[in-house]
C-alpha positions as CSV (number, residue, x, y, z in Angstrom):
1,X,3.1,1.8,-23.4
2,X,3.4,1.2,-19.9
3,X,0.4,-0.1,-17.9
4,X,0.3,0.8,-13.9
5,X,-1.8,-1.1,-11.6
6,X,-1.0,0.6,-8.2
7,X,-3.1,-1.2,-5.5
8,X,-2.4,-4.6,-4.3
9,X,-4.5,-7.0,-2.0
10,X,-2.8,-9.3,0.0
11,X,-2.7,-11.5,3.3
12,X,-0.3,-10.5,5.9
13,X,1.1,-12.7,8.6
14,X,0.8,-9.9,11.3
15,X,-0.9,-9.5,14.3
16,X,-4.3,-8.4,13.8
17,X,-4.4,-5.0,15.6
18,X,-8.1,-3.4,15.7
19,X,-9.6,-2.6,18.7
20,X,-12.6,-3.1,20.0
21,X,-15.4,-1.1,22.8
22,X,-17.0,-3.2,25.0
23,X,-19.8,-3.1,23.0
24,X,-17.9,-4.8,20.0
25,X,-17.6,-1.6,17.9
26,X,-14.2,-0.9,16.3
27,X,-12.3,1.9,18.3
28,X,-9.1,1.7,16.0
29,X,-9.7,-0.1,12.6
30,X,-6.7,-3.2,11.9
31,X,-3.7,-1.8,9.7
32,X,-1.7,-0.4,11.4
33,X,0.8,-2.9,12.1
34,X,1.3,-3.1,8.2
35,X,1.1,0.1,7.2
36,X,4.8,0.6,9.8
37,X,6.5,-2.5,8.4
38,X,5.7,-1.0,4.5
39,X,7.2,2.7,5.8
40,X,10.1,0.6,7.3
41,X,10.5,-1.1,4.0
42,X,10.6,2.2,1.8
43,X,13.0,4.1,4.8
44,X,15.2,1.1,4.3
45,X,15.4,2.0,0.3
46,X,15.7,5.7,1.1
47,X,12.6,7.0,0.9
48,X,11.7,9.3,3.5
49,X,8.3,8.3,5.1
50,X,5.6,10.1,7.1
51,X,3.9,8.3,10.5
52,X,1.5,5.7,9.1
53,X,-1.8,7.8,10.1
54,X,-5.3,6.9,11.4
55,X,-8.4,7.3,8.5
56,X,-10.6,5.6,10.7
57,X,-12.8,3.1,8.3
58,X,-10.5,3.9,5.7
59,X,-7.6,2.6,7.5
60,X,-3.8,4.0,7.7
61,X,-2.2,6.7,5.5
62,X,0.9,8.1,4.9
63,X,3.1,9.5,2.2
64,X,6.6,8.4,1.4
65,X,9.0,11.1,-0.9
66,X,12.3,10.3,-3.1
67,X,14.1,13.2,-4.2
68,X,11.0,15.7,-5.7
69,X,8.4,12.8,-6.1
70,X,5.7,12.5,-3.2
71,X,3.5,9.4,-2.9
72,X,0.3,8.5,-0.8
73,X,-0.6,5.0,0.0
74,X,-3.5,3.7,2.2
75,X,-3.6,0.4,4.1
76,X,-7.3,-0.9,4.4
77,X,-8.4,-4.3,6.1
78,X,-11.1,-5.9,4.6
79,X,-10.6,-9.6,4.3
80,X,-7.3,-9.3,3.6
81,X,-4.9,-5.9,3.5
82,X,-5.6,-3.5,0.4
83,X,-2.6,-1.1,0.0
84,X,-3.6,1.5,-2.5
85,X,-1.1,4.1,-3.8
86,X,-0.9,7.2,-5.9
87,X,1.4,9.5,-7.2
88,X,1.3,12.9,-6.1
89,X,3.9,15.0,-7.5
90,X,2.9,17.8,-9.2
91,X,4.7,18.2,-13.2
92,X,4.2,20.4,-15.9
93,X,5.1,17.4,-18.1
94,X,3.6,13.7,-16.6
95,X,6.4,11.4,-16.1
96,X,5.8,7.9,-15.0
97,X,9.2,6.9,-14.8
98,X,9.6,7.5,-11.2
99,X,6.0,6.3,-10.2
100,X,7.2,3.2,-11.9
101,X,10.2,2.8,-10.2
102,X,8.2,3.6,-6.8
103,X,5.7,0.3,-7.5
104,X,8.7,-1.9,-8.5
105,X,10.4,-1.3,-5.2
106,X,6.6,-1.7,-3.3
107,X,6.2,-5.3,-5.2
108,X,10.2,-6.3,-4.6
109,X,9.8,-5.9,-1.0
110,X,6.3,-6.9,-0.5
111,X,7.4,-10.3,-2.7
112,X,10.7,-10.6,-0.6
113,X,9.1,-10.6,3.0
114,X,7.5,-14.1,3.7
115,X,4.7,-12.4,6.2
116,X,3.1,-10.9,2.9
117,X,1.5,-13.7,0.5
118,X,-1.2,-14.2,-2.3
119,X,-0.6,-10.6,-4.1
120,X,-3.1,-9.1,-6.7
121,X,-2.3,-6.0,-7.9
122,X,-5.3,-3.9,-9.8
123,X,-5.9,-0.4,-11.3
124,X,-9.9,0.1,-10.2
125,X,-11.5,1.1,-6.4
126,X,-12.1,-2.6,-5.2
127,X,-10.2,-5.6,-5.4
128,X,-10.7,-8.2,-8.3
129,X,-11.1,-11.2,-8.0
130,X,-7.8,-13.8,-8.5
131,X,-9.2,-14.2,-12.1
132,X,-9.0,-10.7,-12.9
133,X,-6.5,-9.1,-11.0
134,X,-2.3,-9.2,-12.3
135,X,1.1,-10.9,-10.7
136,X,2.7,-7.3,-11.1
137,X,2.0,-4.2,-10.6
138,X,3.6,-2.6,-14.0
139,X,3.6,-4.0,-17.3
């Protein structure tokens, strides 16, 4: 049986890009800068990938699509980059086959791009810790 774990935090070697009021509170929360360079990397595979959009606190959001599969993923900043994804094509009869194959090609280009480091992929809502989070995100 396969096992998924579809989010990943990680340190990225990217501009930090919040911005900030006067008064020091947040006007545009940091992700966006790697939120574009993950749709570039899917576009480049073939995927076809919306605008990286603002979620405020939540971060950036966007879906990428292959074919009939449709996938959301989220880029959140909080002492480090969490990328969470989720499938979101609809089927009579679940298929993980191609959600797999979307999380291979997320981990093979995170992995091949030196600005990305120190991955930990996990299944839950917040990040583990080094201990209990996994090298890969499918097993």
């Amino acid at each position: 049986m396969v096992k998924l774990r579809p989010n990943v935090w990680f340190k990225a070697d990217l501009p930090y890009d919040a911005i900030y009021a006067e008064d020091g509170n947040e006007l545009q929360f940091a992700g966006q800068a790697v939120a574009r360079v993950v749709a570039e990397m899917l576009r480049a595979r073939g995927y076809r990938v919306d605008e990286p959009e603002n979620q405020y606190e939540s971060g950036w959001s966007f879906e990428a699509y292959r074919e009939r599969q449709r996938f959301w993923l989220q880029v959140t900043f909080i002492d480090g980059y969490i990328l969470q994804t989720q499938d979101m094509t609809w089927r009579l009869l679940p298929s993980k086959a191609a959600f797999v194959g979307f999380l291979r090609d997320l981990e093979d280009d995170l992995q091949s791009d030196p600005r990305f480091s120190e991955m930990r992929w996990w299944v839950k809502d917040w990040p583990p810790t080094a201990d209990e989070s996994f090298r890969s995100p499918v097993e």
